[in-house]
SEDRENFI-112651 format. One record per atom (N, C-alpha, C, CB): residue number from 1; residue in one letter; chain; x, y, z. Coordinates in Angstrom, 1 decimal. Each point is the difference from the previous one (the first is absolute). Glycine has a CB too. Layout:
BEGIN
@num NUM | residuo a | cadena A | px X | py Y | pz Z $
...
This chain:
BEGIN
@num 1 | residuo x | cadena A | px 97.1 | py 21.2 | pz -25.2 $
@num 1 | residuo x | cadena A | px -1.3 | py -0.5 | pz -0.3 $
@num 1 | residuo x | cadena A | px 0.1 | py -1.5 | pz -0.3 $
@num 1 | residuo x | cadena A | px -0.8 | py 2.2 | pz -0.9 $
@num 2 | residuo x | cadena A | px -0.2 | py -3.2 | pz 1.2 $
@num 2 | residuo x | cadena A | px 0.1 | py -1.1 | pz -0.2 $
@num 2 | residuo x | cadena A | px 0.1 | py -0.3 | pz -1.4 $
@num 2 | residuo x | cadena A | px -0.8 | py -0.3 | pz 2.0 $
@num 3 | residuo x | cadena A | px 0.6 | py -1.1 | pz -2.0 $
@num 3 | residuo x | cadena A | px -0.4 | py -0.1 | pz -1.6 $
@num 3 | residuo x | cadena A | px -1.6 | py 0.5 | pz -0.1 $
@num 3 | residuo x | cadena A | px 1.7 | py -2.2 | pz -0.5 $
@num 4 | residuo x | cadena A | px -1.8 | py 2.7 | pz -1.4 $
@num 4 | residuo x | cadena A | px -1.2 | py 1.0 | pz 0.0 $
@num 4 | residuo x | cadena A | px 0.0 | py -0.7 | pz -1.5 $
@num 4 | residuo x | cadena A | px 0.2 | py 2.6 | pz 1.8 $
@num 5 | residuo x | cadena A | px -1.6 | py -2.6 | pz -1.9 $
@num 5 | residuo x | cadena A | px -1.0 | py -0.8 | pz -1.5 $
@num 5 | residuo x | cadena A | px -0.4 | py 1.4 | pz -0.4 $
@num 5 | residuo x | cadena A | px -1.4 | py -2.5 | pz 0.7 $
@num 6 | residuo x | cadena A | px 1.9 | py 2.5 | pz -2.3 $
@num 6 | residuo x | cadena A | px -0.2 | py 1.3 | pz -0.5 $
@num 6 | residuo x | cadena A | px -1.0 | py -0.2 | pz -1.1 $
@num 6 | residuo x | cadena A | px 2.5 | py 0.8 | pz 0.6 $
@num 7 | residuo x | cadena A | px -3.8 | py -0.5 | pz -1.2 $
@num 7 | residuo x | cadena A | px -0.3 | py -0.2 | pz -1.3 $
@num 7 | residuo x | cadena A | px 0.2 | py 1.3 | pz -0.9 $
@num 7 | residuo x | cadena A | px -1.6 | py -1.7 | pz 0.7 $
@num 8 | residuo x | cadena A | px 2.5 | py 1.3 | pz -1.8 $
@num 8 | residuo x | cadena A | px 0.9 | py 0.7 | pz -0.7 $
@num 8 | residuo x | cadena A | px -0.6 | py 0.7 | pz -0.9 $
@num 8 | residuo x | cadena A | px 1.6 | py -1.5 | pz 0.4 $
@num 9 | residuo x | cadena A | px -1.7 | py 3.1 | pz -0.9 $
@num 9 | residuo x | cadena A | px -1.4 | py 0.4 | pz -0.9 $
@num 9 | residuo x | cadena A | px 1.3 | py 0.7 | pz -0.8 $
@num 9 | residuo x | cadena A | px -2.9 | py 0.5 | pz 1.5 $
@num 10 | residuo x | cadena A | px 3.7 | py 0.4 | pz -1.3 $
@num 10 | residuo x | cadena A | px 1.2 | py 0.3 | pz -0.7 $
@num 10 | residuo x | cadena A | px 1.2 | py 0.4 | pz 0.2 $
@num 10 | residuo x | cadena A | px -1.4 | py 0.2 | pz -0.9 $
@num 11 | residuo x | cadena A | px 2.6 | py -0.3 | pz -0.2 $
@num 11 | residuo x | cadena A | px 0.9 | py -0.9 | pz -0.1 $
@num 11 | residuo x | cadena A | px 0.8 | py 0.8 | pz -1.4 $
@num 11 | residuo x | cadena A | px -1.5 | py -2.4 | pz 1.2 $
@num 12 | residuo x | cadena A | px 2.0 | py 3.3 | pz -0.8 $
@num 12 | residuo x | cadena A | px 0.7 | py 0.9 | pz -1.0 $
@num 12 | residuo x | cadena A | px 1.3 | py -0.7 | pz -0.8 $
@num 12 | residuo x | cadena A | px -0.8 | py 1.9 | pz 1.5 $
@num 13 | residuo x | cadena A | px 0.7 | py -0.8 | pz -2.7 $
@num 13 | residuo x | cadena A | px 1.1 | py -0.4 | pz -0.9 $
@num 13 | residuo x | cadena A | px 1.7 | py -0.3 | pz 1.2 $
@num 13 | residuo x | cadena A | px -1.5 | py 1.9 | pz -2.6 $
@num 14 | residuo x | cadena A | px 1.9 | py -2.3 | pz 2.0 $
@num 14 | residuo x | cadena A | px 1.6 | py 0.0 | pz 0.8 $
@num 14 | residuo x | cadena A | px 0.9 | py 1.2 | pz -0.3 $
@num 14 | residuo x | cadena A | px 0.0 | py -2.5 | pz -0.1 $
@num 15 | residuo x | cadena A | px 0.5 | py 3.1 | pz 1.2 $
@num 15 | residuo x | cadena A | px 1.0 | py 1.4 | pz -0.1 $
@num 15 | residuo x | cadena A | px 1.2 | py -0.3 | pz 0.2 $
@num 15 | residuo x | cadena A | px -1.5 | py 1.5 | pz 0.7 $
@num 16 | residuo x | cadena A | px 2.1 | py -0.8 | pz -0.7 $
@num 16 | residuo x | cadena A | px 1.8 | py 0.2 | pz 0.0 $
@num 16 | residuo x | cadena A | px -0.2 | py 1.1 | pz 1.4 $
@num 16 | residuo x | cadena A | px 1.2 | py 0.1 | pz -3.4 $
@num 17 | residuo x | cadena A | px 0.0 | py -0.9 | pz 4.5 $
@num 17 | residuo x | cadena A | px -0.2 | py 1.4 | pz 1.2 $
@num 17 | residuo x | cadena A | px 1.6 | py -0.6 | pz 0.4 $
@num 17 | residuo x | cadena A | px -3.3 | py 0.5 | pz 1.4 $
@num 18 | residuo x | cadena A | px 4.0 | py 0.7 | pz -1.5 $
@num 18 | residuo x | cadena A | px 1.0 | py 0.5 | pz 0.9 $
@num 18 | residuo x | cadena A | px 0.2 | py -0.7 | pz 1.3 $
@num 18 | residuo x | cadena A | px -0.6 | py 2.0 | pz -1.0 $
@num 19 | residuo x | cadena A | px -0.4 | py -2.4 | pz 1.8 $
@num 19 | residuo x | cadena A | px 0.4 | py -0.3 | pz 1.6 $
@num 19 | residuo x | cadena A | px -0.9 | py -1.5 | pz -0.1 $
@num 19 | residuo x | cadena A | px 0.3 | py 2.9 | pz 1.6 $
@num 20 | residuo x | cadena A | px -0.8 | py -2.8 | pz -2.1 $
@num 20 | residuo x | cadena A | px -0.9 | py -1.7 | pz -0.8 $
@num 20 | residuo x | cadena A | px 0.0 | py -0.9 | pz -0.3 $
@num 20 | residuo x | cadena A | px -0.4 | py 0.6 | pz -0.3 $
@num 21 | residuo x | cadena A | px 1.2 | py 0.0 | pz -1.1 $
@num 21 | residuo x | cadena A | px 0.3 | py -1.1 | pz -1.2 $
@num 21 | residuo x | cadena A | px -0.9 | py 0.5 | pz -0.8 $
@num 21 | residuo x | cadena A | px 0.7 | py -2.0 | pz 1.1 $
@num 22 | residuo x | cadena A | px -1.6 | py 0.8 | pz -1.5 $
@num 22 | residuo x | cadena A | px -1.3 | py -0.4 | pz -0.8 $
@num 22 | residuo x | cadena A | px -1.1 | py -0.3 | pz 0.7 $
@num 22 | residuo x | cadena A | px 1.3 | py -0.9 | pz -1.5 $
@num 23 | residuo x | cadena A | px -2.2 | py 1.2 | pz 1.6 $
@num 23 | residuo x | cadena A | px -1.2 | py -0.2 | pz 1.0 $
@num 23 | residuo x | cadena A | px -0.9 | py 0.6 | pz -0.8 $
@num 23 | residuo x | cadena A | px 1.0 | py -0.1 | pz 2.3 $
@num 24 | residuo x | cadena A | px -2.4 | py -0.6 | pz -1.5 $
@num 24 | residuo x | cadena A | px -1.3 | py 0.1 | pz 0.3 $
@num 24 | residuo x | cadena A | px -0.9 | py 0.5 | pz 1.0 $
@num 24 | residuo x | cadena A | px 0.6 | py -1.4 | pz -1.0 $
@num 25 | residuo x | cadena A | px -1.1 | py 2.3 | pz 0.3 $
@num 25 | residuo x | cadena A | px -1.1 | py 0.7 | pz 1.5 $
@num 25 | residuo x | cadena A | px -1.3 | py -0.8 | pz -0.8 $
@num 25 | residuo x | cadena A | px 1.1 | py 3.2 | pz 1.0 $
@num 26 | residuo x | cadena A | px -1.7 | py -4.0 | pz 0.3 $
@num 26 | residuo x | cadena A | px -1.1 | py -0.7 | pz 0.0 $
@num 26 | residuo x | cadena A | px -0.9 | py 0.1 | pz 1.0 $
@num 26 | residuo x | cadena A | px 1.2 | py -1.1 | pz -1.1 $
@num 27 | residuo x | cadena A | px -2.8 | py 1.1 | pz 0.8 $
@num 27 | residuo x | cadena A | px -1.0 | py 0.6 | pz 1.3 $
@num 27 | residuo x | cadena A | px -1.0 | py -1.5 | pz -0.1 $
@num 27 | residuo x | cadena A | px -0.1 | py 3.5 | pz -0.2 $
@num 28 | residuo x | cadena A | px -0.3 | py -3.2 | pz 1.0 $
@num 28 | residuo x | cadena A | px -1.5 | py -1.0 | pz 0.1 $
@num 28 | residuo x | cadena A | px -0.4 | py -0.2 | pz 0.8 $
@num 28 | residuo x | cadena A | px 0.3 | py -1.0 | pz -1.2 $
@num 29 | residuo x | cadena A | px -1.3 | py 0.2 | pz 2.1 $
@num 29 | residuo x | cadena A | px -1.0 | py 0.1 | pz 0.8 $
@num 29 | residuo x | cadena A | px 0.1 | py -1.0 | pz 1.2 $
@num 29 | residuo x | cadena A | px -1.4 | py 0.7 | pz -1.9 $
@num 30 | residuo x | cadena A | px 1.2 | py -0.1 | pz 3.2 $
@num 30 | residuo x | cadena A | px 0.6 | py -1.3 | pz 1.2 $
@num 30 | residuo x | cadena A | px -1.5 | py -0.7 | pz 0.0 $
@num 30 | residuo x | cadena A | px 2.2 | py 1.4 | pz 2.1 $
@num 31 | residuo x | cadena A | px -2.2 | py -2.5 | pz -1.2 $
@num 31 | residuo x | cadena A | px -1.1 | py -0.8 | pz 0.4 $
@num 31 | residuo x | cadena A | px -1.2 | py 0.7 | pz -0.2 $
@num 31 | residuo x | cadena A | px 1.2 | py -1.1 | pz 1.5 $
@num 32 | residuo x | cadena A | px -0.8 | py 2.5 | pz -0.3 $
@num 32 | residuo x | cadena A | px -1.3 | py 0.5 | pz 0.8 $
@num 32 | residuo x | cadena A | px -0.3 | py 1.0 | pz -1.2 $
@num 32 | residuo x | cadena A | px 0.6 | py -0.3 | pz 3.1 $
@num 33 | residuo x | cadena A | px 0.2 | py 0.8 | pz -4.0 $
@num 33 | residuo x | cadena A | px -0.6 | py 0.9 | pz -1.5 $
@num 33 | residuo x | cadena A | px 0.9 | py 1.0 | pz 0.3 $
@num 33 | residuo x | cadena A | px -2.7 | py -0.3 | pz -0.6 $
@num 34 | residuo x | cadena A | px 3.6 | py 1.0 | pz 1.2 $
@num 34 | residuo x | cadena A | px 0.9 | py 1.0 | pz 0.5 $
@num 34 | residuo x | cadena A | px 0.9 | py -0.5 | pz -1.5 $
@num 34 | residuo x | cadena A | px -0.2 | py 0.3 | pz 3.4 $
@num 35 | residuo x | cadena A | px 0.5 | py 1.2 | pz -4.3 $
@num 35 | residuo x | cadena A | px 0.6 | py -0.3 | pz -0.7 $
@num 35 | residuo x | cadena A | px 1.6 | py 0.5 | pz 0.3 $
@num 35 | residuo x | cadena A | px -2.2 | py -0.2 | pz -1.3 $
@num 36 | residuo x | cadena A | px 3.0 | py -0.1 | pz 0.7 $
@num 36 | residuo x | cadena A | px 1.7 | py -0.2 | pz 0.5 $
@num 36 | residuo x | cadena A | px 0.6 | py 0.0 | pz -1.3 $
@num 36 | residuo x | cadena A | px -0.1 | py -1.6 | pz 2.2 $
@num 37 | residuo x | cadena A | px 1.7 | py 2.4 | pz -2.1 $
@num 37 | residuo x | cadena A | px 0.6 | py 0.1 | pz -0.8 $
@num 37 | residuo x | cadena A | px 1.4 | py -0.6 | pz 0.7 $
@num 37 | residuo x | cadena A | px -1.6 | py 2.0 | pz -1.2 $
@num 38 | residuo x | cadena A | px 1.9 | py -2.8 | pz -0.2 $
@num 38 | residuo x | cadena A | px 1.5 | py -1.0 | pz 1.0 $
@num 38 | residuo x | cadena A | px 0.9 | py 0.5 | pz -1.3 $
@num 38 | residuo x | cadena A | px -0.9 | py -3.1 | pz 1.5 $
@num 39 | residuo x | cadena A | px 2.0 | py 3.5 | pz -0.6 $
@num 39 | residuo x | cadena A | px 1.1 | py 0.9 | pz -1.0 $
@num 39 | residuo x | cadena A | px 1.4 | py 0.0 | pz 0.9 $
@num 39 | residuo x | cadena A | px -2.1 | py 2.0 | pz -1.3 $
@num 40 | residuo x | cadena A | px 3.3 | py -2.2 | pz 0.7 $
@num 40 | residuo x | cadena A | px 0.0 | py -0.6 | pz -1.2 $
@num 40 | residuo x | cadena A | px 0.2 | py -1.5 | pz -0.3 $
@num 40 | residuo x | cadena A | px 0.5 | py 2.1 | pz -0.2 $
@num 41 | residuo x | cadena A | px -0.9 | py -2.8 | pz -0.9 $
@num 41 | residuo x | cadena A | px 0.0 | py -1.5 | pz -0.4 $
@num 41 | residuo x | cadena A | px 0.9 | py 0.0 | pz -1.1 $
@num 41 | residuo x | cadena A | px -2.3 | py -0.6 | pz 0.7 $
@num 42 | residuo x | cadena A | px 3.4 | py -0.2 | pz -0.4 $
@num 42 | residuo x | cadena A | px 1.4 | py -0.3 | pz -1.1 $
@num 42 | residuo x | cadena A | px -1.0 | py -0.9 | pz -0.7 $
@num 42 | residuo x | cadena A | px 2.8 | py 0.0 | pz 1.3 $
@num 43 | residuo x | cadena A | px -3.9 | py 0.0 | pz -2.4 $
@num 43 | residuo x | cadena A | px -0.8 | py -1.0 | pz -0.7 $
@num 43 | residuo x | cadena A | px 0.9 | py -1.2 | pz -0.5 $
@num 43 | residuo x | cadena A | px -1.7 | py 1.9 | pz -0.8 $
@num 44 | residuo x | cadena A | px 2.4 | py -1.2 | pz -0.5 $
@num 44 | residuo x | cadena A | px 0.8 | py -0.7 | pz -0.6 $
@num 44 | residuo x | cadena A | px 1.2 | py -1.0 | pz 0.7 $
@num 44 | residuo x | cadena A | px -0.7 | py 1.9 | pz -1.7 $
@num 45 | residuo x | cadena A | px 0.9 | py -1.4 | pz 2.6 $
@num 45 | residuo x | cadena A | px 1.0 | py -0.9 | pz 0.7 $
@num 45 | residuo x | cadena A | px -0.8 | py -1.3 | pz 1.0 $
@num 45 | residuo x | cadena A | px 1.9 | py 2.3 | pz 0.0 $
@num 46 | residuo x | cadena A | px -3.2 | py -2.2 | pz -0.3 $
@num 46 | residuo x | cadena A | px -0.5 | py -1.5 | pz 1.1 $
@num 46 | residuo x | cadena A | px 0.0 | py -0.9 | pz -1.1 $
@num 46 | residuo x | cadena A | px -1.9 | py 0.8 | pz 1.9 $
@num 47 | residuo x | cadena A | px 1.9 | py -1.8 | pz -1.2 $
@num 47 | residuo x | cadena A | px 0.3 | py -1.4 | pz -0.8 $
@num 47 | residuo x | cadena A | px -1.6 | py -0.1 | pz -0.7 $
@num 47 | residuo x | cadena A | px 2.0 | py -1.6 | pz 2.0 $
@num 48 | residuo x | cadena A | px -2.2 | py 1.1 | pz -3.0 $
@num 48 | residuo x | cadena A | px -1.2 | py -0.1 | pz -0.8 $
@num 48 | residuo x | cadena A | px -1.0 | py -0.3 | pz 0.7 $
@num 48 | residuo x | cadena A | px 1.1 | py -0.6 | pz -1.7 $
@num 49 | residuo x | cadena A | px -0.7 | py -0.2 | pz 2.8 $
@num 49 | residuo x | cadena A | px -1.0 | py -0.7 | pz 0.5 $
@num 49 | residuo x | cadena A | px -0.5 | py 1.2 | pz 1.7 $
@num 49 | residuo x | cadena A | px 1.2 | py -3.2 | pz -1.4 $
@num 50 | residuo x | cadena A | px -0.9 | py 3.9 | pz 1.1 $
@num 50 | residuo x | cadena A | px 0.1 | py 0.8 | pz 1.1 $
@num 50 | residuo x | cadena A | px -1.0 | py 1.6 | pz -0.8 $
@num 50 | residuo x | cadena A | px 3.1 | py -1.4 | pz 1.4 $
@num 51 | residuo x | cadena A | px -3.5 | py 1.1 | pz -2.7 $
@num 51 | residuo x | cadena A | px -0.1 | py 1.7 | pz -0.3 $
@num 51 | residuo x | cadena A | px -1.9 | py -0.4 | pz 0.1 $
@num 51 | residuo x | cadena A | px 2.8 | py 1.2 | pz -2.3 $
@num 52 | residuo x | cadena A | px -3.3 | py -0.2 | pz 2.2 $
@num 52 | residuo x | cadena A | px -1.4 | py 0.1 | pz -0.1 $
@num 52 | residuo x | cadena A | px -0.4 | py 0.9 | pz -0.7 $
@num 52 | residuo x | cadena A | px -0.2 | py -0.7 | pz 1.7 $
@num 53 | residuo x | cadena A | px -1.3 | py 0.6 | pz -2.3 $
@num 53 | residuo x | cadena A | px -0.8 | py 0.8 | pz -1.0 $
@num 53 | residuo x | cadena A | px -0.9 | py 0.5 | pz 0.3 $
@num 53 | residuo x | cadena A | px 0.6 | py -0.9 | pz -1.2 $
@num 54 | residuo x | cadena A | px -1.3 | py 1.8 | pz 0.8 $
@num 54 | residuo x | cadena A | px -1.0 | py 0.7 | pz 0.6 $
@num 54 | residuo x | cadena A | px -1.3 | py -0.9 | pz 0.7 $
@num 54 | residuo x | cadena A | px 0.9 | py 1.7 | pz -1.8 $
@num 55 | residuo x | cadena A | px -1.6 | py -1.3 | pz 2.4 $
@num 55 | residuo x | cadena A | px -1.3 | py -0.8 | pz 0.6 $
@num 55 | residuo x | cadena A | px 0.7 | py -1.1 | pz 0.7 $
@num 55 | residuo x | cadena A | px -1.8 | py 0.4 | pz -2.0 $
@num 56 | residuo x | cadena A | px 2.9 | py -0.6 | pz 2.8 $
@num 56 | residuo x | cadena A | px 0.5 | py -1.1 | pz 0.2 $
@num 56 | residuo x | cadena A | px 0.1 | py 0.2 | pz 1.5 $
@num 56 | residuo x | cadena A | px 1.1 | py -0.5 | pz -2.3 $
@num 57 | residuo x | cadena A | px -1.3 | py -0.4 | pz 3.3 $
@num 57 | residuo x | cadena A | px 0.3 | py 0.1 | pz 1.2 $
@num 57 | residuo x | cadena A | px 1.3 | py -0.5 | pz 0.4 $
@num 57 | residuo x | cadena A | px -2.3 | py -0.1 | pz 0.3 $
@num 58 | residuo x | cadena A | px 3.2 | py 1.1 | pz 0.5 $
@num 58 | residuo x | cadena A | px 1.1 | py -0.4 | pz 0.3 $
@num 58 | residuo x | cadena A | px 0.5 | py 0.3 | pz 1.6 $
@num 58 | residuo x | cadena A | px 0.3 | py 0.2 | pz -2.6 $
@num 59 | residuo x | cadena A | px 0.4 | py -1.7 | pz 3.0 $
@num 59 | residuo x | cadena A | px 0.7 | py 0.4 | pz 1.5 $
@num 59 | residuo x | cadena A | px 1.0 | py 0.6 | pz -0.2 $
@num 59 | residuo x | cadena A | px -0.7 | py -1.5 | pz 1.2 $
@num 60 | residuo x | cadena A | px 1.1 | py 2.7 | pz 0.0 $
@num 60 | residuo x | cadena A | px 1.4 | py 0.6 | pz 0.0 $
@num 60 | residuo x | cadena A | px 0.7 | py 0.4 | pz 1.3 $
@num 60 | residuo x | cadena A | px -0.8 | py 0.8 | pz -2.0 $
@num 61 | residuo x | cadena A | px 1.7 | py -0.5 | pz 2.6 $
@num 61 | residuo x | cadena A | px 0.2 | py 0.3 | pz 0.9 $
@num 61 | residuo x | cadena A | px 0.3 | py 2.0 | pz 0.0 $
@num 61 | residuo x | cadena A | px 0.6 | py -3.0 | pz 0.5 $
@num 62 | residuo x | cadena A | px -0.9 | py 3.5 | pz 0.7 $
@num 62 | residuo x | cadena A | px 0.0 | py 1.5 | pz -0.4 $
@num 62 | residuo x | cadena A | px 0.3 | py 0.7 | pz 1.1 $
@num 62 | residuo x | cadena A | px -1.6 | py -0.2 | pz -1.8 $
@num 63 | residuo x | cadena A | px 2.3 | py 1.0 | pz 1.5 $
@num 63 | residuo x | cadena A | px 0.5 | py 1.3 | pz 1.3 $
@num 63 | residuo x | cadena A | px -0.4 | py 1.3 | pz -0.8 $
@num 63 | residuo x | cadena A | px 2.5 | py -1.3 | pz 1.4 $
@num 64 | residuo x | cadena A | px -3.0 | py 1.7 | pz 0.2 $
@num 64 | residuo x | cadena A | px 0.0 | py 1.6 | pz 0.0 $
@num 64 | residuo x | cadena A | px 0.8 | py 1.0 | pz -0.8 $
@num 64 | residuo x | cadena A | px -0.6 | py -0.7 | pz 1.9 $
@num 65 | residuo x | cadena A | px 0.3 | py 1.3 | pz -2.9 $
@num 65 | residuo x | cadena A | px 0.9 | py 1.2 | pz 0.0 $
@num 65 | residuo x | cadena A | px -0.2 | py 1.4 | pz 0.5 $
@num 65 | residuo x | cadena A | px 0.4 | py -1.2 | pz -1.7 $
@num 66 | residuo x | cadena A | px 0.5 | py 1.3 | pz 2.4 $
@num 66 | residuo x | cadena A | px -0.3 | py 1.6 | pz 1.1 $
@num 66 | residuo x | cadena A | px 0.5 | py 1.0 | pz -0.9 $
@num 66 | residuo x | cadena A | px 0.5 | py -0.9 | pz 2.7 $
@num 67 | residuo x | cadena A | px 0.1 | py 0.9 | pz -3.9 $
@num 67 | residuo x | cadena A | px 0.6 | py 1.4 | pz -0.4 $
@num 67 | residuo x | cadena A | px -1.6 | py 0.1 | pz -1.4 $
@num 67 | residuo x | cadena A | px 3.9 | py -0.2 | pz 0.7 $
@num 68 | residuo x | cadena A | px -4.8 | py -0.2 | pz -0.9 $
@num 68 | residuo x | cadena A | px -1.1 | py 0.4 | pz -0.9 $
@num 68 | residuo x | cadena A | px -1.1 | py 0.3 | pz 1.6 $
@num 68 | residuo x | cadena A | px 0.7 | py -1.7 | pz -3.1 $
@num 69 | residuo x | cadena A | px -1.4 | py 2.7 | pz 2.6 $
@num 69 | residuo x | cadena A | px -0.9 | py 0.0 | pz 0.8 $
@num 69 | residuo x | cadena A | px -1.9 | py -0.1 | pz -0.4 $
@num 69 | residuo x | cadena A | px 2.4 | py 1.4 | pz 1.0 $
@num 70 | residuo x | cadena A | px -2.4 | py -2.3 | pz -2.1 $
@num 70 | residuo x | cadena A | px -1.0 | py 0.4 | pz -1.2 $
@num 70 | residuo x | cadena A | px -0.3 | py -1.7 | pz 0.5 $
@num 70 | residuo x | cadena A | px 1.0 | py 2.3 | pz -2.5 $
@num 71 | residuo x | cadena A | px -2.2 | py -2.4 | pz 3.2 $
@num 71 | residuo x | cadena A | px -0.9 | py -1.1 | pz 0.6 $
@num 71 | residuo x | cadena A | px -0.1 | py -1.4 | pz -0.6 $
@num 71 | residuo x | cadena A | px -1.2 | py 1.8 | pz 0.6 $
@num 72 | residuo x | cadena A | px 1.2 | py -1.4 | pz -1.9 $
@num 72 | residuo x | cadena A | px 0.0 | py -1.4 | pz -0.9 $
@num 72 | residuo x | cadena A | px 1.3 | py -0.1 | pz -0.3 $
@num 72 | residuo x | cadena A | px -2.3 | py 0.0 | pz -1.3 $
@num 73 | residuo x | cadena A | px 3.3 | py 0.3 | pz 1.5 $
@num 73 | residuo x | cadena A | px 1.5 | py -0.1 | pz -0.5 $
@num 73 | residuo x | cadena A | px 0.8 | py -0.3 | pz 1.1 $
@num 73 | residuo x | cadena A | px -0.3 | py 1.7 | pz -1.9 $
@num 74 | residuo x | cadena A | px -0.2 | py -2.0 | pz 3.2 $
@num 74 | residuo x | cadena A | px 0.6 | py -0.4 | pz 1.3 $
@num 74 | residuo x | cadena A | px 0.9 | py -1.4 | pz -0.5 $
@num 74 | residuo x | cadena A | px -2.1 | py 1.2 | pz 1.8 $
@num 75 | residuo x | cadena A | px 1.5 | py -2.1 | pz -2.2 $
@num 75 | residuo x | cadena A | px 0.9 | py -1.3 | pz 0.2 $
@num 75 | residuo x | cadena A | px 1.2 | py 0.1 | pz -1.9 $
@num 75 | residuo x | cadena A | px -2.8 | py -2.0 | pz 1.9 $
@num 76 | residuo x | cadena A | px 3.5 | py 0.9 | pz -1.0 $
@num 76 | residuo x | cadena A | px 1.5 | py 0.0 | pz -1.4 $
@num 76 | residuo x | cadena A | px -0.2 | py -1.2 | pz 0.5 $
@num 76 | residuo x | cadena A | px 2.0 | py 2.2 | pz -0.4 $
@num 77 | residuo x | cadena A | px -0.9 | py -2.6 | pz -0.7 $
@num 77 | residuo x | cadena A | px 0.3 | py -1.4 | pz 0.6 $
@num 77 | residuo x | cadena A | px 1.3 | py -0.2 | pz 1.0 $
@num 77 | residuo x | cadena A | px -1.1 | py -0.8 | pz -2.2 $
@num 78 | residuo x | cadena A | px 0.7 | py -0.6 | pz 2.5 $
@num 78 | residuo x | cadena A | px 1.1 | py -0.2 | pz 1.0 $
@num 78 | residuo x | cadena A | px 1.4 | py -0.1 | pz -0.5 $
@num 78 | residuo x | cadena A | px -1.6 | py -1.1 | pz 1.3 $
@num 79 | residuo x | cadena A | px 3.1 | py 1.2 | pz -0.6 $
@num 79 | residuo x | cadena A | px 0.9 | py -0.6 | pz -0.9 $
@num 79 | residuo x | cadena A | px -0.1 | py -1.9 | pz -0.4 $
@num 79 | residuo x | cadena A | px 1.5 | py 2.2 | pz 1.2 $
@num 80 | residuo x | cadena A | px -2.2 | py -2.8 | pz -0.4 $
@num 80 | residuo x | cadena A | px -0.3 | py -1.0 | pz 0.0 $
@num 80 | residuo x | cadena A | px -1.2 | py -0.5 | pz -0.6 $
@num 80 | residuo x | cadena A | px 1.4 | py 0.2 | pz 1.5 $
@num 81 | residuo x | cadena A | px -2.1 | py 0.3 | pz -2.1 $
@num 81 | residuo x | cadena A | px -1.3 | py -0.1 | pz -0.5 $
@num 81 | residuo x | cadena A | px 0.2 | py -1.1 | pz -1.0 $
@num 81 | residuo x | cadena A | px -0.7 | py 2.3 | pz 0.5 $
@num 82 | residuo x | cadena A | px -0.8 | py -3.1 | pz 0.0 $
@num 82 | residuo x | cadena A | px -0.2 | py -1.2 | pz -1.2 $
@num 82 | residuo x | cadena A | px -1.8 | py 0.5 | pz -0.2 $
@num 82 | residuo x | cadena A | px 2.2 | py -2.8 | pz 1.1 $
@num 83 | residuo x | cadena A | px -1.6 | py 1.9 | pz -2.7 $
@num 83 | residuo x | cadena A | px -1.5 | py 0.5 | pz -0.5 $
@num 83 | residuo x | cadena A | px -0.6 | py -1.8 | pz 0.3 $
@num 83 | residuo x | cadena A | px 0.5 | py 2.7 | pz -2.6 $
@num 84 | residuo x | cadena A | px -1.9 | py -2.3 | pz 2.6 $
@num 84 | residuo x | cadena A | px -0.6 | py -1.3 | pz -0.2 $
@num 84 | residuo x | cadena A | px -1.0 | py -0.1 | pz -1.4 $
@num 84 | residuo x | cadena A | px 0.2 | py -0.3 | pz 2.8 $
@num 85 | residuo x | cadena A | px -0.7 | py 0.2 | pz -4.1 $
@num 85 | residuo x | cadena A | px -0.3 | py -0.3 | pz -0.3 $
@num 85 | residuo x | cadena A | px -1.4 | py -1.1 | pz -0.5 $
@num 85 | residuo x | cadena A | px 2.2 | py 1.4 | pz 0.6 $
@num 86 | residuo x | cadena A | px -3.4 | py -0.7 | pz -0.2 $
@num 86 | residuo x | cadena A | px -1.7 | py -0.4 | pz 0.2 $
@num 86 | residuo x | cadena A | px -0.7 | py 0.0 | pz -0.8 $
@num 86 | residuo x | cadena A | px 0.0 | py 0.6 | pz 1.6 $
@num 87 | residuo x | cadena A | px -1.0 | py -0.3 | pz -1.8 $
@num 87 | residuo x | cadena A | px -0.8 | py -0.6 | pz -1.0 $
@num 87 | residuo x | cadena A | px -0.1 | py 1.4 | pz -0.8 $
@num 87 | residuo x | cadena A | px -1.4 | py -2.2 | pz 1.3 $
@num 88 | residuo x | cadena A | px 0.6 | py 2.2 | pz -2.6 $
@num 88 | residuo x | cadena A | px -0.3 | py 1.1 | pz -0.8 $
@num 88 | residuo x | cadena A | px -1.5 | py 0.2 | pz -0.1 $
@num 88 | residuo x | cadena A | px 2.2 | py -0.5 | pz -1.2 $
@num 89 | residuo x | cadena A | px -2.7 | py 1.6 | pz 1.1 $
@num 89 | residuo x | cadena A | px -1.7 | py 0.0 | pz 0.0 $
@num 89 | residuo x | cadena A | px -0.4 | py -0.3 | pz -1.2 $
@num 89 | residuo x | cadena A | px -0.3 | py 1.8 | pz 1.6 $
């Protein structure tokens, strides 16, 4: 997927995972209102200037995941993924 503008509605506590680390499962809303779940997000490990809060619009880059088959849970991030960081409502 290209890069994708997410507005961010929520944004869970942080967990402990085995094949993970520490991460975040986070959902929120594309352009067109199609809501999306981006999983998983190492939170704590982005540079300050890289994290985001709720109501917040954020660029990302995103690939497909083919082993969930649950519509809003298709995209992950990339290994290369940069966040961009936009305005707040």
């Amino acid at each position: 997927m290209p890069t994708t503008r997410v507005l961010i509605a929520v944004k869970t506590y942080p967990t402990l995972s085995e094949k993970y680390d520490e991460l975040v499962c986070t959902a929120g809303f594309l352009e067109d209102g199609t809501w999306i779940r981006i999983y998983p997000i190492p939170f704590r490990k982005l540079s300050y200037d890289k994290r985001y809060s709720k109501w917040q619009w954020i660029e990302l880059d995103l690939v497909k995941n083919t082993s969930d088959f649950r519509k809003a849970s298709n995209p992950q991030l990339s290994s290369s993924a940069s966040f961009l960081r936009l305005n707040v409502l």
